[in-house]
C-alpha positions as CSV (number, residue, x, y, z in Angstrom):
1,X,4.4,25.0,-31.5
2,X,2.0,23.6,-29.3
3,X,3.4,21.3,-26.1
4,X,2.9,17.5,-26.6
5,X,-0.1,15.9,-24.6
6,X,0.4,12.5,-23.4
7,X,-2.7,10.2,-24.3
8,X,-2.7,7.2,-22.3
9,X,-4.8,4.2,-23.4
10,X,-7.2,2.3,-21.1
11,X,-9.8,-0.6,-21.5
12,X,-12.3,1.3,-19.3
13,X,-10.8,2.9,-15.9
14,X,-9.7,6.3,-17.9
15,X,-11.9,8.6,-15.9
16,X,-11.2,6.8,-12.5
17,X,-7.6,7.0,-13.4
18,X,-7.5,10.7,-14.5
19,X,-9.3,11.1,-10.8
20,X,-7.1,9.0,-9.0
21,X,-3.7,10.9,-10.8
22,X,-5.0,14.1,-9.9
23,X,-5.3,13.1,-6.4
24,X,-2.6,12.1,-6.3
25,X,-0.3,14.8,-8.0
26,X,-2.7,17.6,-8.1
27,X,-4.4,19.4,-11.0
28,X,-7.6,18.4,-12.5
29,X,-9.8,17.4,-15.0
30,X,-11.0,19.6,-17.8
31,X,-13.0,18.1,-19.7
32,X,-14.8,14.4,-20.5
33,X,-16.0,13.1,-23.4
34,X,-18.7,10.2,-23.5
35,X,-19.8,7.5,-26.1
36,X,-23.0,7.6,-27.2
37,X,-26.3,5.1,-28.2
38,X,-24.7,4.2,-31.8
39,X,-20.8,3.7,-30.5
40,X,-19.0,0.3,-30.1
41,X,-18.8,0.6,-26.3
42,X,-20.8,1.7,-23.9
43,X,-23.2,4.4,-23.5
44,X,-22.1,7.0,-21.3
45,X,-18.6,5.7,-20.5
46,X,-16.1,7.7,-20.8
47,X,-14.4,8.0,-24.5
48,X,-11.8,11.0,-23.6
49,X,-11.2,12.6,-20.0
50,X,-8.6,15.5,-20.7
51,X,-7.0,16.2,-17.5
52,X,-3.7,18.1,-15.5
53,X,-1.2,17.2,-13.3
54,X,0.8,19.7,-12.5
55,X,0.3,22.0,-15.4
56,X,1.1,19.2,-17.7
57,X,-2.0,18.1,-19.8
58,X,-3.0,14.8,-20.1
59,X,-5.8,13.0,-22.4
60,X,-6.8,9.4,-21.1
61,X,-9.3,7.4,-24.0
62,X,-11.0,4.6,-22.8
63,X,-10.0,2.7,-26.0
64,X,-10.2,-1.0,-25.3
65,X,-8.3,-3.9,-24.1
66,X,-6.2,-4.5,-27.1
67,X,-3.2,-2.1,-25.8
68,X,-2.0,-2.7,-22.1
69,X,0.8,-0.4,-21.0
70,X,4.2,-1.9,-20.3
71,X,7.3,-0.7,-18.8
72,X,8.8,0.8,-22.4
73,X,6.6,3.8,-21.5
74,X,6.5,5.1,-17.7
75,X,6.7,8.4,-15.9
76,X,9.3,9.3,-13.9
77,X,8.3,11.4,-10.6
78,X,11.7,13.3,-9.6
79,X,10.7,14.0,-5.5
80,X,12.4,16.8,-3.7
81,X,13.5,14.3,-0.7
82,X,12.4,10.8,1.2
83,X,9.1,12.4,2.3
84,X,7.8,12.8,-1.2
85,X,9.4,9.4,-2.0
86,X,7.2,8.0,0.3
87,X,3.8,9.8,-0.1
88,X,4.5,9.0,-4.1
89,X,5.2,5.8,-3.5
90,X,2.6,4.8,-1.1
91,X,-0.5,6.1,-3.2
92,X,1.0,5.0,-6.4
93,X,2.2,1.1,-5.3
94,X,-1.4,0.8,-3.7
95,X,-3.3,-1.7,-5.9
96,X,-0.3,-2.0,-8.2
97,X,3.0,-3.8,-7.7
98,X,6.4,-2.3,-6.8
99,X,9.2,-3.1,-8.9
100,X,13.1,-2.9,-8.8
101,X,15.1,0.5,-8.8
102,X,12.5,2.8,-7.5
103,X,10.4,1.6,-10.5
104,X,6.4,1.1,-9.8
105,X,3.1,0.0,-11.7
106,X,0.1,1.3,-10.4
107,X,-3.4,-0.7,-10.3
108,X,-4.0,0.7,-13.8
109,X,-1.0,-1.0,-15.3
110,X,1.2,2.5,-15.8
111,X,4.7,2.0,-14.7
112,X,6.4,5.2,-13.0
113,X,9.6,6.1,-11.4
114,X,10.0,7.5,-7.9
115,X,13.2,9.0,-7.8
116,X,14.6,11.0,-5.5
117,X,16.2,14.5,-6.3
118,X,19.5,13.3,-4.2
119,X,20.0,10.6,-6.9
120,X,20.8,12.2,-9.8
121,X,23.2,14.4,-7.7
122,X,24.9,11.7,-6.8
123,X,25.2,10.2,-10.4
124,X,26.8,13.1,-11.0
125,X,29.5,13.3,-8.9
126,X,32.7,13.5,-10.1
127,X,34.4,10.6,-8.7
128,X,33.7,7.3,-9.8
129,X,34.1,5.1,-6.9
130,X,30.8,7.2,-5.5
131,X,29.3,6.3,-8.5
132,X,29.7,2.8,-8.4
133,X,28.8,2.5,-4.9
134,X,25.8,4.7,-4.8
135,X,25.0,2.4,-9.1
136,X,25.3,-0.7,-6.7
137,X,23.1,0.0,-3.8
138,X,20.3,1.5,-6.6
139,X,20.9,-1.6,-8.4
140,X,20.1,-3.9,-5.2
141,X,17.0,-1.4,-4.6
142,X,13.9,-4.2,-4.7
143,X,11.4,-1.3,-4.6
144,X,10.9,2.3,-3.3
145,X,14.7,4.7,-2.8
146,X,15.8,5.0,0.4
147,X,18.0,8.2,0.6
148,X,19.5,7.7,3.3
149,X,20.9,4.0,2.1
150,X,21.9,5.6,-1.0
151,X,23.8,8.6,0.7
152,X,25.6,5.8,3.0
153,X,26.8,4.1,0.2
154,X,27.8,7.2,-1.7
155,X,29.8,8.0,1.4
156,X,31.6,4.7,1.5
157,X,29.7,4.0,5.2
158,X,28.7,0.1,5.6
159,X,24.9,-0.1,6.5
């Protein structure tokens, strides 16, 4: 079997989106399709891009404004510490609109998730008073992780 491809659905930005992602992430864009003189959008715009991020393949279609993204679909961005938090959140957040949790929509309208590696570890643990304290300050997150206040609550230190 063939791996899944994720299309995403945009009014008209797919191509400056697929660029934009690949900046951001890496990877690149493989191929673009365009409409032509008898289609029902413009000439020349971008129908298809097919793109990759990180050796994941991606097909954007600029398909019209009758289906906005929303937050049931988003893309979480596990990041190997608070440096990579940052630098995804930062490019991502610009133009968009941070949301609670470590939860993000970008100035396309994607949502994504920045989460930190050091999260799940700590979800994990085996004793449940470190998971409630570490659920409690993620809860109280109003935008990007910080590691740091997560591993102080997770330790039981007051911040």
């Amino acid at each position: 079997m063939r791996p899944i491809v994720p299309n995403l659905w945009f009014d008209t930005a797919a191509e400056e989106a697929a660029s934009f992602y690949v900046g951001v992430f890496g990877g690149g864009i493989t191929a673009v399709s365009r409409y032509g003189p008898d289609s029902p959008r413009e000439e020349g715009l971008a129908l298809t891009v097919d793109f990759t991020l990180q050796d994941q393949r991606f097909t954007a279609i600029n398909g019209g404004p009758q289906f906005p993204f929303t937050e049931a679909v988003s893309f979480l961005v596990p990041c190997a510490d608070q440096e990579e938090v940052d630098r995804c959140w930062a490019a991502l957040v610009d133009g968009g609109e941070p949301r609670p949790c470590g939860w993000l929509k970008d100035r396309y309208g994607l949502s994504w998730q920045i989460v930190p590696d050091a999260l799940g570890e700590m979800m994990s643990d085996p004793d449940p008073e470190r998971v409630a304290r570490v659920t409690q300050a993620m809860l109280a997150t109003q935008g990007k992780f910080d590691v740091a206040a997560l591993r102080a609550a997770f330790d039981g230190v007051a911040g």
